[in-house]
C-alpha positions as CSV (number, residue, x, y, z in Angstrom):
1,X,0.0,0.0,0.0
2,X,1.2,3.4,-0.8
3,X,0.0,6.6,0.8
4,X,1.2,10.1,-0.2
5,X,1.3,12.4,2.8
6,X,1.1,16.1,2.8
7,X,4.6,16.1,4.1
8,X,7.6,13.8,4.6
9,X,10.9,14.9,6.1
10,X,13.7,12.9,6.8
11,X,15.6,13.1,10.3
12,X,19.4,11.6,11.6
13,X,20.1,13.2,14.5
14,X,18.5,15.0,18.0
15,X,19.5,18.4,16.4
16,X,17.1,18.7,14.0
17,X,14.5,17.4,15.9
18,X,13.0,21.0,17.2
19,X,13.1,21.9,13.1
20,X,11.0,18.7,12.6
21,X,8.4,19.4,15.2
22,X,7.5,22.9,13.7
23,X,7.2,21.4,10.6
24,X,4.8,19.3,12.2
25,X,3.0,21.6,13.9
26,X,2.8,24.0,10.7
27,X,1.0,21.5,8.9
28,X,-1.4,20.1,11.9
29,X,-2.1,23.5,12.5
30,X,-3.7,24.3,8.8
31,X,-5.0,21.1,8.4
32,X,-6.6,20.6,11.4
33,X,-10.0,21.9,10.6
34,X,-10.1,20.6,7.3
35,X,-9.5,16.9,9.3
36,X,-6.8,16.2,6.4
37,X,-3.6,16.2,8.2
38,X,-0.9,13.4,7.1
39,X,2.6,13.6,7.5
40,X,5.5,10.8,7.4
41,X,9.1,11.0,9.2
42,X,11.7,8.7,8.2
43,X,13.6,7.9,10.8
44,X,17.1,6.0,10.2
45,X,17.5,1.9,9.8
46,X,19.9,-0.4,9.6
47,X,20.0,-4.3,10.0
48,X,23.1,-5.0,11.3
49,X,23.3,-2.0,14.2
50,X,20.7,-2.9,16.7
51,X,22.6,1.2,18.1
52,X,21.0,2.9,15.3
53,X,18.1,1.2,15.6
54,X,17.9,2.2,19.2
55,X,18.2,5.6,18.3
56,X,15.6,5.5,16.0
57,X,13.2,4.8,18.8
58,X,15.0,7.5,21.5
59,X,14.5,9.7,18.4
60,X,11.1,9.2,18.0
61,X,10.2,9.5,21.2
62,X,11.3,12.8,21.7
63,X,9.6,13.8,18.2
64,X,6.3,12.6,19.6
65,X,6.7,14.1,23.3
66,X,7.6,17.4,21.8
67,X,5.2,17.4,19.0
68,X,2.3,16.9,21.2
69,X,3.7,19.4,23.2
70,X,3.4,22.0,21.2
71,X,-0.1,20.6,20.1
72,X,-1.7,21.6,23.3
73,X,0.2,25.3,23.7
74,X,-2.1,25.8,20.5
75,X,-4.9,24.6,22.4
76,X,-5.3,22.0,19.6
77,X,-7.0,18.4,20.2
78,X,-3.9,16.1,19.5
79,X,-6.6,13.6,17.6
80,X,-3.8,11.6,15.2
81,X,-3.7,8.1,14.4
82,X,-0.3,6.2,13.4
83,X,1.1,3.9,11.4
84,X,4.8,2.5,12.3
85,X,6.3,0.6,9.3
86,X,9.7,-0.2,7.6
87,X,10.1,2.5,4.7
88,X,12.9,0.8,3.4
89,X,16.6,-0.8,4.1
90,X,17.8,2.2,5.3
91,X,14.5,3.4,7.2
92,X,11.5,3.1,9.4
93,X,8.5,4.8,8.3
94,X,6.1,7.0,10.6
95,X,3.0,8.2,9.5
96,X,0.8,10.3,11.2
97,X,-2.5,10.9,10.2
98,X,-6.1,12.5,11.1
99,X,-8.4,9.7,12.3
100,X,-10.9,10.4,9.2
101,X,-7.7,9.4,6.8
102,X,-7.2,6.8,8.7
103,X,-10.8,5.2,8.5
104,X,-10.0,4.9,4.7
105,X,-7.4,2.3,5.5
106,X,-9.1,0.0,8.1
């Protein structure tokens, strides 16, 4: 299945996380009322380092805490549904997507 998100942005490191999250938060915001928000990180992958991989998940943790964050300053309802999914050989996939897009795929 292939899905084409409003946005897709790839991120490495904990640096560019803040960069990342406004992103986010730039497209949630004006899509929110339309109930069309989608949006897919690619996070990095690798089968033989089980330490990258680790990252991956420390780096997407912080995405999420900081993304829903930033959700409720707006006074937003943080109403997302997710899919987790390897992208490739060289990434995982993470799409985020408003509940009503989601429906379509269930």
């Amino acid at each position: 299945m292939s899905f084409k998100a409003q946005s897709t942005e790839k991120i490495y490191d904990f640096e560019g996380i803040s960069i990342l999250v406004e992103n986010m938060i730039n497209v949630y915001s004006k899509s929110y009322s339309d109930h069309n928000f989608s949006f897919r990180v690619l996070l990095p992958r690798s089968k033989d380092s089980q330490t990258i991989n680790n990252k991956s998940k420390k780096l997407g943790f912080h995405i999420q805490n900081d993304f829903l964050l930033q959700v409720k300053k707006l006074k937003l309802k943080p109403d997302i549904r997710e899919f987790r999914y390897i992208h490739d050989d060289d990434h995982f996939g993470w799409l985020l997507i408003d509940p009503s897009i989601y429906e379509t795929f269930v």
